[in-house]
N, C-alpha and C positions, 0 to 999 in steps of 0.2 A: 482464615481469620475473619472476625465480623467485619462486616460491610461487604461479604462475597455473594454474588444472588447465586440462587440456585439454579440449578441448569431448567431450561423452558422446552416442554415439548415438543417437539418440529409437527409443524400444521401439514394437513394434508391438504394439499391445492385440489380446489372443486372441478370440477368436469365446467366448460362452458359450451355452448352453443358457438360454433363457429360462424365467424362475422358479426357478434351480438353489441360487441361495445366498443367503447370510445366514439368517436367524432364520426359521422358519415363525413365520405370524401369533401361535398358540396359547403360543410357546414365550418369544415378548417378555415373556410376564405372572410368566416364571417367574426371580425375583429374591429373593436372600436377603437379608432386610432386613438381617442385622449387618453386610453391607459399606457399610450406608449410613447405619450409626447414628449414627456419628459427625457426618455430615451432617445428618441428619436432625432430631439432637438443638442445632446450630447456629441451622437456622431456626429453632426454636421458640426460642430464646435471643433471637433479632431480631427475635420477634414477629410472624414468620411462619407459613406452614403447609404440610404436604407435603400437594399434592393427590393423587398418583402416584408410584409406585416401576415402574421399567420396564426391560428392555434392547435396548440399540440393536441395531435386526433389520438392523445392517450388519458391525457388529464385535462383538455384543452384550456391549456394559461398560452398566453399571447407570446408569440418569440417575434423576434425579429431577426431576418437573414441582411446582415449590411458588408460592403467592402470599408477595409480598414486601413489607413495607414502599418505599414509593418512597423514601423518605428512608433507607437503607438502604443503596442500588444507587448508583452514580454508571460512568461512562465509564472505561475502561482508561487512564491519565493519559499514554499516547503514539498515541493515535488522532486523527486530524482532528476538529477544532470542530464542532458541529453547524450544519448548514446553517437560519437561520432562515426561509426560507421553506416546506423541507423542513418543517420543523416544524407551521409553521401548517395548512399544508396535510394532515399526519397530524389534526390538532386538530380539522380540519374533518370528516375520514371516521369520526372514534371522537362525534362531535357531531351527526354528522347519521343515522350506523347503533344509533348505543347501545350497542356491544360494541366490547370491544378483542379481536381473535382472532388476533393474531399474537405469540405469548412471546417475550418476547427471551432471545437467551442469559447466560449466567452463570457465574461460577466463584466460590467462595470465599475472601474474602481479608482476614485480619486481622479477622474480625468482621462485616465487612461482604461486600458482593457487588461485584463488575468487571461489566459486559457489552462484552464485546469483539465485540457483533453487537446492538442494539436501542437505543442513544443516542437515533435520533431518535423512535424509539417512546417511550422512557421519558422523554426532555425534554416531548413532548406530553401525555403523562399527569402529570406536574409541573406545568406550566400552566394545565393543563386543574383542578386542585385534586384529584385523584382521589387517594385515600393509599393503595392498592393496586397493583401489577403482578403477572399471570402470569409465570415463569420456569423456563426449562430450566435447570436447573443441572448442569453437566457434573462431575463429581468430579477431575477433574485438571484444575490451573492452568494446567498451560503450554498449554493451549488456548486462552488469552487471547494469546498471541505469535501466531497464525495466523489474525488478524483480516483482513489482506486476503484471504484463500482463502474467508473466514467471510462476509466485509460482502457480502451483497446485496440489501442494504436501501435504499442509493442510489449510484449507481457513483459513482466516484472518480474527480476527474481528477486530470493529470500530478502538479500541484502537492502536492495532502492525499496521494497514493500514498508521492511520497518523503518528504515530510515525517512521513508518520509511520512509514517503516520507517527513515529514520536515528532519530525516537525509540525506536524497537523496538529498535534496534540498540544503542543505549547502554544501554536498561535492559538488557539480556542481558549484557550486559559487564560489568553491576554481581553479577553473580551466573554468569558461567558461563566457563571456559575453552578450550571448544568451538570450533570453526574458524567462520570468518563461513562457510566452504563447506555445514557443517553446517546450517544454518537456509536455505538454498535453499528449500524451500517457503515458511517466512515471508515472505520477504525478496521471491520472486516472478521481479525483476530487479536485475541488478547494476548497472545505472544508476538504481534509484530509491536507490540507500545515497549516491552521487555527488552527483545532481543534490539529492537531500535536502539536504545543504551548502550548493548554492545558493541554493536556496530559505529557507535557515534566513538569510543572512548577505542577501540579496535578497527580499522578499516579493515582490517583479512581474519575477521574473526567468523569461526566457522560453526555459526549459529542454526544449522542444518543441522547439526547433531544433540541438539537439544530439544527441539521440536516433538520430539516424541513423548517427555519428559512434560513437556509444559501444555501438550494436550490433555494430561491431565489433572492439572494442578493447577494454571494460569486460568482466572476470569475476568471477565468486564467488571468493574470495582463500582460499587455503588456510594462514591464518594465523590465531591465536588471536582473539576478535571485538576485542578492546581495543585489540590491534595493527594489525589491520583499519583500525578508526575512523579510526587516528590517519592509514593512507595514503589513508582515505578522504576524509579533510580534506587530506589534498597534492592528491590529485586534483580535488575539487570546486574547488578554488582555481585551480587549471590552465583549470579550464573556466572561473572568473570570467572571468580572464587574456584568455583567448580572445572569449569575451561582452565586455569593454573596447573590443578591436580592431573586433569585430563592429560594436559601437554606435556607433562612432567611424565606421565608413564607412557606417553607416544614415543617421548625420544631413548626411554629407556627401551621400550620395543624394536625400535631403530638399530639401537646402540649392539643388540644382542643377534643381529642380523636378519629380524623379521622385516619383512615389506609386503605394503599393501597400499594402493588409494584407500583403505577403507577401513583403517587401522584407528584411528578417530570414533567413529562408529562401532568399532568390536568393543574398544575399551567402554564405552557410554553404553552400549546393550548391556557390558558385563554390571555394571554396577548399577544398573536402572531396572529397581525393585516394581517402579510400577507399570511396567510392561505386561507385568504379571496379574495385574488387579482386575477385578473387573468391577469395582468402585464409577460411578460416573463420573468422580473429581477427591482429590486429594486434598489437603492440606500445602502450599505450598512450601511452608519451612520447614514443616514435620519432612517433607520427601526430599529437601535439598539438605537439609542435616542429616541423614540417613546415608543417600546416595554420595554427598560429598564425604563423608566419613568412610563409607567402603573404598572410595577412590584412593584416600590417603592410604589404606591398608591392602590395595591390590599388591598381589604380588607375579610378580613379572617372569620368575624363575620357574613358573608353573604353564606358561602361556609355548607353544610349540606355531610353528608354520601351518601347520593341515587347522589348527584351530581357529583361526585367520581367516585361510583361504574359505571355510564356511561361511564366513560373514555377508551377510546379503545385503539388499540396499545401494544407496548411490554414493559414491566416492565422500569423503569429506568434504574437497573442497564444490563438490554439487549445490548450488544454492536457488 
């Protein structure tokens, strides 16, 4: 459809000289406190305290390292749920070592703090009754938008990736007129804003078996993000559409006594024409009209066990 960029070449990273750039060690220390007074003078408003004033030896912008009230800090309110055994299990290394030594990060906001990178660090330390956390506090917000490049505190599967970059994606729209093509970093992939839909209107939707599909047909939309959303909700709907057809010849596969984790997958390889292409990108309604049409006319009376057991790949429900 128009307003699809074209795909962009992948850049070849230059050779550097090792040790050549960013900050020499001596020169991080060197930071003018009035860019950070303002910050500075916030913590201590929340009953906090700057333990450090520093500059980052990569871009060097000013951070500041402060302890925080925990009742202070809460989660960026479009990130994924904290995992609770993630958790327990942080409870258990700060319980059994005595020190908490990894900060989470932080932005300022409203009075309070975001951490769009330490949830399940700071959920443990809430539990744990601890009324302190260490924190990086970065001095620009929109750094909270770029939590999946940020989180590597516990990977992310299929599911929380899209689900919280279609959140990410509506908070931005509430505040920015910016193309959905501009936030590419945040966003990562243009099938997690898609399949986010899915997921949002389906919580066990098994959007792993599409991904193959929208690798080559889904792109970053060079439309303002609001108007985005809104074709990002025709699209995610397209893919129920198709999930429907899918599910409908799974159970008939079922019914006829085939079994497989990965029977999901065999039906979506059979009817996903552009596995075959070597096109750099599709059309996406030309290939969902295509493939969803074959699905409605798969027939199931043809399909055997050994035909199955070839199927390769990760289980359906793998995400």
């Amino acid at each position: 459809m128009s307003g699809m960029p074209t795909r962009k070449p992948s850049i070849r990273r230059k050779k550097v000289v090792a040790a050549s750039l960013g900050l020499a060690a001596p020169d991080t220390a060197q930071v003018d406190a009035r860019e950070l007074e303002a910050l500075s003078g916030a913590i201590a408003e929340a009953g906090g305290v700057v333990l450090a004033r520093y500059r980052d030896p990569v871009g060097g912008k000013p951070l500041i390292l402060a302890s925080l009230p925990v009742d202070r800090v809460e989660p960026t309110p479009y990130q994924r749920d904290a995992s609770d055994t993630h958790v327990k299990r942080l409870m258990a290394v700060v319980e059994k070592i005595g020190l908490f030594l990894d900060p989470i990060i932080v932005v300022h906001k409203d009075g309070n703090y975001w951490t769009p990178n330490g949830n399940h660090r700071l959920q443990a330390m809430k539990k744990l009754g601890y009324r302190a956390v260490t924190a990086l506090l970065v001095p620009d917000p929109d750094v909270a938008f770029k939590i999946l490049a940020l989180n590597t505190e516990k990977a992310h599967n299929l599911r929380e990736k899209s689900l919280e970059t279609i959140r990410m994606a509506r908070a931005l729209a509430a505040t920015s007129d910016a193309t959905e093509e501009s936030f590419a970093f945040e966003f990562e992939q243009p099938s997690f804003l898609t399949l986010g839909i899915g997921y949002e209107e389906r919580p066990r939707f098994s959007g792993g078996a599409y991904q193959s599909i929208l690798r080559k047909t889904d792109e970053f939309l060079d439309l303002p993000i609001a108007k985005a959303l809104k074709e990002r909700e025709r699209r995610g709907k397209r893919i129920l559409k198709l999930d429907d057809a899918v599910s409908g010849i799974v159970e008939k596969l079922k019914a006829k006594g085939l079994t497989s984790p990965y029977l999901r997958a065999f039906v979506v390889a059979r009817v996903n024409y552009t596995r075959f292409s070597k096109a750099p990108s599709i059309d996406f309604d030309e290939a969902l009209d295509k493939i969803t049409a074959s699905a409605q006319k798969f027939n199931v009376e043809r399909i055997r066990q050994e035909d199955v057991a070839k199927t390769g790949g990760g289980p359906d429900d793998a995400e």
